[in-house]
C-alpha positions in Angstrom: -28.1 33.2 31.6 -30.4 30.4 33.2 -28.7 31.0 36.7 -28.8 34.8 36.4 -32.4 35.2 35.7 -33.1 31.9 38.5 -31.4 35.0 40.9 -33.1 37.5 39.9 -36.9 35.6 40.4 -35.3 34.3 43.7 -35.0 37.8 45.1 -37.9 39.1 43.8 -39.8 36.6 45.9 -37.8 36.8 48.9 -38.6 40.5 48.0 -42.2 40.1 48.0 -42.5 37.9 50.5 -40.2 39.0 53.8 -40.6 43.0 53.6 -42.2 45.0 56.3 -45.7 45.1 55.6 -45.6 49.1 56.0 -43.3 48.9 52.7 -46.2 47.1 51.0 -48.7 49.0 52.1 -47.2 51.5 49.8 -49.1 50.4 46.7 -46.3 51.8 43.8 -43.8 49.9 45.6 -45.9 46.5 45.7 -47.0 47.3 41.8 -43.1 47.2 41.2 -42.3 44.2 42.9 -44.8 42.5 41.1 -44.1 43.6 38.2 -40.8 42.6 38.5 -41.4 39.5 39.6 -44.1 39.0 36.7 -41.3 39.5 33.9 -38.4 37.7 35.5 -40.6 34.7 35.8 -42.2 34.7 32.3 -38.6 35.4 31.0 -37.1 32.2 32.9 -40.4 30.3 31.2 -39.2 31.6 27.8 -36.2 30.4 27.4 -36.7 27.2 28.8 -39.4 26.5 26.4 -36.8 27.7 23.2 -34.0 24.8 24.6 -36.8 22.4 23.1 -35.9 22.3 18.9 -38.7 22.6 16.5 -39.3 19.7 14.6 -36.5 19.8 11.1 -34.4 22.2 13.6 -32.1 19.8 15.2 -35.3 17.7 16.8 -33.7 14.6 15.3 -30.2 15.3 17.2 -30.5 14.7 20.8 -27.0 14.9 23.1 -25.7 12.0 23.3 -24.5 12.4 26.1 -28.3 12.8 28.2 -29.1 9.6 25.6 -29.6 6.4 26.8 -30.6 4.3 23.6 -27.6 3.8 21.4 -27.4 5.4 17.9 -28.5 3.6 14.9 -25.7 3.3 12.5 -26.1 2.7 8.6 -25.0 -0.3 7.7 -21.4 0.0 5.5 -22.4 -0.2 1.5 -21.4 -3.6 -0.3 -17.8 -3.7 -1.6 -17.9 -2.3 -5.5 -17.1 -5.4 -7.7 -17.1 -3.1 -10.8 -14.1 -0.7 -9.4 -11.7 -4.1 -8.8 -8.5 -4.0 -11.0 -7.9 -7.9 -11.5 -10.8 -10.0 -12.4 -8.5 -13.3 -10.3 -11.2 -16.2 -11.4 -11.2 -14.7 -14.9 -7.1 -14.7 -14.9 -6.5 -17.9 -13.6 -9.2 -19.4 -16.2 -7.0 -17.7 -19.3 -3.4 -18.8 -17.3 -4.5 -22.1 -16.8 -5.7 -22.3 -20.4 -2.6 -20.5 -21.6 -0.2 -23.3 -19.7 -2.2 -26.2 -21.0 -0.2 -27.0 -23.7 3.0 -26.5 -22.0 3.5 -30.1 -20.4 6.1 -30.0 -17.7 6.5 -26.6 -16.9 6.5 -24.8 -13.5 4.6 -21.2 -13.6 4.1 -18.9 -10.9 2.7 -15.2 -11.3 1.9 -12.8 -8.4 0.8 -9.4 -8.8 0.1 -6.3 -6.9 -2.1 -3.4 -8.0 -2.7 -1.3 -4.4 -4.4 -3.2 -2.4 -5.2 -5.6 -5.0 -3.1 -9.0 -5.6 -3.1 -11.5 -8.3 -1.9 -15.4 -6.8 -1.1 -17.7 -9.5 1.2 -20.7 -7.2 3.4 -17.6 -6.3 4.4 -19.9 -3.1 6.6 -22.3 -5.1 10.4 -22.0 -4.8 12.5 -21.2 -7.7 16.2 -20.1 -8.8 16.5 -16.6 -9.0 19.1 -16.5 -11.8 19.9 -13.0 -12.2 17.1 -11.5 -10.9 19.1 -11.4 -7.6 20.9 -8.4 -8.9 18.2 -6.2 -8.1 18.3 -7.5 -4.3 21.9 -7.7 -4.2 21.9 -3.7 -5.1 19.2 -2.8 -3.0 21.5 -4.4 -0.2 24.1 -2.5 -0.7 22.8 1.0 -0.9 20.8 -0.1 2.4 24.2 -0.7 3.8 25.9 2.2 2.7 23.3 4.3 4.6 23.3 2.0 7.7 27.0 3.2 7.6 25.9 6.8 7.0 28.2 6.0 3.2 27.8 6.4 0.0 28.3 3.9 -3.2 32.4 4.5 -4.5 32.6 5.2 -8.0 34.2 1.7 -8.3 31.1 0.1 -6.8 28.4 2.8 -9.4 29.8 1.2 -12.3 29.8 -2.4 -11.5 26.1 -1.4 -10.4 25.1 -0.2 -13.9 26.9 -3.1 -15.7 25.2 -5.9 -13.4 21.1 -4.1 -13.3 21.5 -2.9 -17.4 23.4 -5.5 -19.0 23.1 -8.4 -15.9 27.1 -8.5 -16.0 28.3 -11.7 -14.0 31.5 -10.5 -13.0 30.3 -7.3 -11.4 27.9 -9.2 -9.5 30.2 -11.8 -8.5 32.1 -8.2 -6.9 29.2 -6.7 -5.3 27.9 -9.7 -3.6 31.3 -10.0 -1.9 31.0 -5.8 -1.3 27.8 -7.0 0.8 28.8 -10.1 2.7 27.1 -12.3 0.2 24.3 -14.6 2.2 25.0 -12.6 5.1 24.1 -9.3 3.8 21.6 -10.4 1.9 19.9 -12.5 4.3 20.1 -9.4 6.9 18.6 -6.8 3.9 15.6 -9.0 2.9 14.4 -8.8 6.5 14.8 -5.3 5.9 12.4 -5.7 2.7 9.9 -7.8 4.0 11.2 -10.8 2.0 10.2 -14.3 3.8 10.8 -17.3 1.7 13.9 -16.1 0.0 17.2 -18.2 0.8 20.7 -17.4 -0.1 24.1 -19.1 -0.5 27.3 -18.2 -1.7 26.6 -18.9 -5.2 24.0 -15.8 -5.5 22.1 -17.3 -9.0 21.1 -20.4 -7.0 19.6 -18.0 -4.5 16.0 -19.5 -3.9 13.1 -17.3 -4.2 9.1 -17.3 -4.6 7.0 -14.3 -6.7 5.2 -13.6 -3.6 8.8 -12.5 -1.8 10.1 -10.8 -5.4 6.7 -8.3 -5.7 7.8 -7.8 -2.1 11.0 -6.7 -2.6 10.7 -4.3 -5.2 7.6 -2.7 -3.2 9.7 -2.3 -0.7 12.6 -0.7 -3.0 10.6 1.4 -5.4 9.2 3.7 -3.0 10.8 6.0 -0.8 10.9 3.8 2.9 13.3 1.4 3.8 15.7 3.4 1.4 16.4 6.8 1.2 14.7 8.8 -1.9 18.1 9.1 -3.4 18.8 5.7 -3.5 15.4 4.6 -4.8 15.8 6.7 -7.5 19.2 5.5 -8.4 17.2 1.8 -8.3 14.7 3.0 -11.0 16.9 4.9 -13.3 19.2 1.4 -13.7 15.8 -1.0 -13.6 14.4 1.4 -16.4 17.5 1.3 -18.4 17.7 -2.3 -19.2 19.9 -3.2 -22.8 17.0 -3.9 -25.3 18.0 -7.3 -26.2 16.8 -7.9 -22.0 13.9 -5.8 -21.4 11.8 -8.9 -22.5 9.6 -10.2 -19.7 7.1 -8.5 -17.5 7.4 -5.5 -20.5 4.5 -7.3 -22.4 2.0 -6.0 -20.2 2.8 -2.7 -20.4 0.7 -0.2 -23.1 1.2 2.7 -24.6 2.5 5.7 -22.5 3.4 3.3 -19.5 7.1 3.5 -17.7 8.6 -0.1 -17.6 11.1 -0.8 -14.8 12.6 -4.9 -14.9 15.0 -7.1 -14.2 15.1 -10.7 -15.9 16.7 -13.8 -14.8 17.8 -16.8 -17.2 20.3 -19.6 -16.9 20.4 -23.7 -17.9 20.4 -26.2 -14.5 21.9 -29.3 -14.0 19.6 -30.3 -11.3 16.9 -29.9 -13.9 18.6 -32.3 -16.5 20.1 -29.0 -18.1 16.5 -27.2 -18.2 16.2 -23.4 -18.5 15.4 -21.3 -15.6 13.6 -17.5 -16.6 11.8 -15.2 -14.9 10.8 -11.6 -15.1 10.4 -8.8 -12.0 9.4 -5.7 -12.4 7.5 -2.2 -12.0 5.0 -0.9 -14.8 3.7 2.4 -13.8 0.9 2.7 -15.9 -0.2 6.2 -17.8 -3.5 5.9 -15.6 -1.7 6.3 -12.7 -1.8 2.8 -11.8 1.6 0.9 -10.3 1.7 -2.7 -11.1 4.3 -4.6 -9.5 4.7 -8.8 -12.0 6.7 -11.8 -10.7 6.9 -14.4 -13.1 9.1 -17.1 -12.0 9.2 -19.9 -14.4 11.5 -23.3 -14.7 12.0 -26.6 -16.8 12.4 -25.5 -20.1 13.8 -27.3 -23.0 14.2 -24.2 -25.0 15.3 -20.5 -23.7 13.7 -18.7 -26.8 10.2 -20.8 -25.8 10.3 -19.7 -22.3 10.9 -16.3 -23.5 7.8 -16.5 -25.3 5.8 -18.3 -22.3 6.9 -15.4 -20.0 5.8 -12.8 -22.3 2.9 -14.5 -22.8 1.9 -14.8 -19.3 2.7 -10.8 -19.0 0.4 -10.0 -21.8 -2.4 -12.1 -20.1 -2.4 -10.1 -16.9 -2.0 -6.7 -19.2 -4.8 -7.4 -21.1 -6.9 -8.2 -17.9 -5.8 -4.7 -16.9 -6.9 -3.0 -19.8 -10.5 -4.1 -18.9 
């Protein structure tokens, strides 16, 4: 619009200024160019003065583009304390307390809430007992898509028996279905598993909670594996025999889905101590999913460490209640 109306004044003047005199002597035609020229040029002055904003009508928004001086930015609000999930200085306090009259005992608890993590010595090494079960499946059905496969009805059955009931036998099969170290060594890549060893003899499998709340992150949710087979994971984790859904279960409250695997056997390397730990899922009726390591060792009694499990779970529950 600018450059049309610029024309328009331009020829006006080269208008007024460049015809033959004898045309200007003519007074109506002289009036006209005038006026012409009188209105194109107040016109042009117009608009130029509206590209200037009112003050409260964009005045404050310049282009940045024609600005040199660089834009102030807020500064980013102060993280909310209040909305955290896990209180850690508060949970270590009750833990530590909790543990002090256990004398000899190894503890290590890890938990993930979202973003949100819970470090209790979750880098020390333990025996995985059975809790290898649930990586041992999760290799398999990794492998039987790799091979574009499915799990044979032979291999579904001993899969139920060894996640529900923790059956030795059928895991002693599977593990050999997978390549045993090999394939699992190969699938916890796969899972985002770093500190977690393996031999032939799959309960002696060396672990840490960090690595087993990384697993089952990486399980129980659609991902590395196929929706289908991540289901088939949580249907057999949630269907644990009563008698063995102790364990990461005491945190849980009313209305909240429980998905575990627990892990418990004597060891002669510990004079004949009791290994047991707890992994598992708890997708809480607020929405919530909290993913609980606890990985325990040197117990006299396998009813006691039960009962120290369970009572590290209902530690971290209650701190989720708050």
């Amino acid at each position: 619009m600018h450059k049309k109306l610029q024309l328009l004044s331009d020829l006006a003047w080269v208008v007024f200024s460049w015809a033959p005199q004898q045309v200007w002597k003519r007074l109506p035609l002289r009036a006209a160019a005038l006026g012409t020229l009188v209105i194109v040029l107040g016109l042009t002055l117009a608009l130029r003065s509206s590209d200037v904003p009112a003050h409260g009508e964009g005045a404050g928004t310049p282009d940045a583009s024609n600005s040199s001086a660089p834009s102030e930015q807020p500064p980013p609000p102060p993280p909310d304390e209040s909305a955290k999930v896990i209180d850690t200085e508060a949970l270590t306090a009750q833990i530590e307390q909790y543990l002090a009259g256990q004398s000899g005992l190894h503890c290590s608890v890890y938990v993930r809430v979202g973003e949100e993590s819970f470090d209790f010595d979750a880098a020390r090494t333990y025996d995985t007992a059975s809790i290898v079960k649930v990586d041992i499946l999760a290799t398999l059905l990794l492998q039987r898509e790799q091979d574009g496969g499915e799990l044979s009805a032979r291999q579904r059955t001993l899969a139920a028996k060894m996640i529900t009931a923790s059956d030795n036998k059928a895991t002693n099969e599977l593990y050999g279905d997978i390549d045993g170290p090999n394939g699992l060594k190969k699938a916890n890549k796969a899972f985002g598993m770093t500190d977690t060893s393996a031999g032939w003899d799959w309960g002696t499998v060396k672990t840490t909670a960090r690595d087993q709340v990384a697993l089952w992150r990486a399980v129980m949710s659609e991902g590395v594996l196929s929706a289908g087979s991540v289901a088939y994971l949580r249907e057999l984790t949630g269907s644990v025999v009563d008698w063995q859904a102790w364990g990461v279960s005491a945190a849980a409250g009313a209305g909240d889905a429980v998905m575990l695997k627990n892990g418990w056997d004597t060891r002669t390397s510990i004079g004949g101590r009791w290994v047991v730990n707890s992994v598992g899922l708890i997708e809480r009726a607020d929405g919530r999913a909290v993913y609980m390591a606890i990985l325990t060792d040197n117990h006299t009694d396998y009813d006691a460490a039960v009962d120290v499990v369970e009572g590290l779970a209902a530690l971290v529950g209650a701190q989720l209640q708050v």
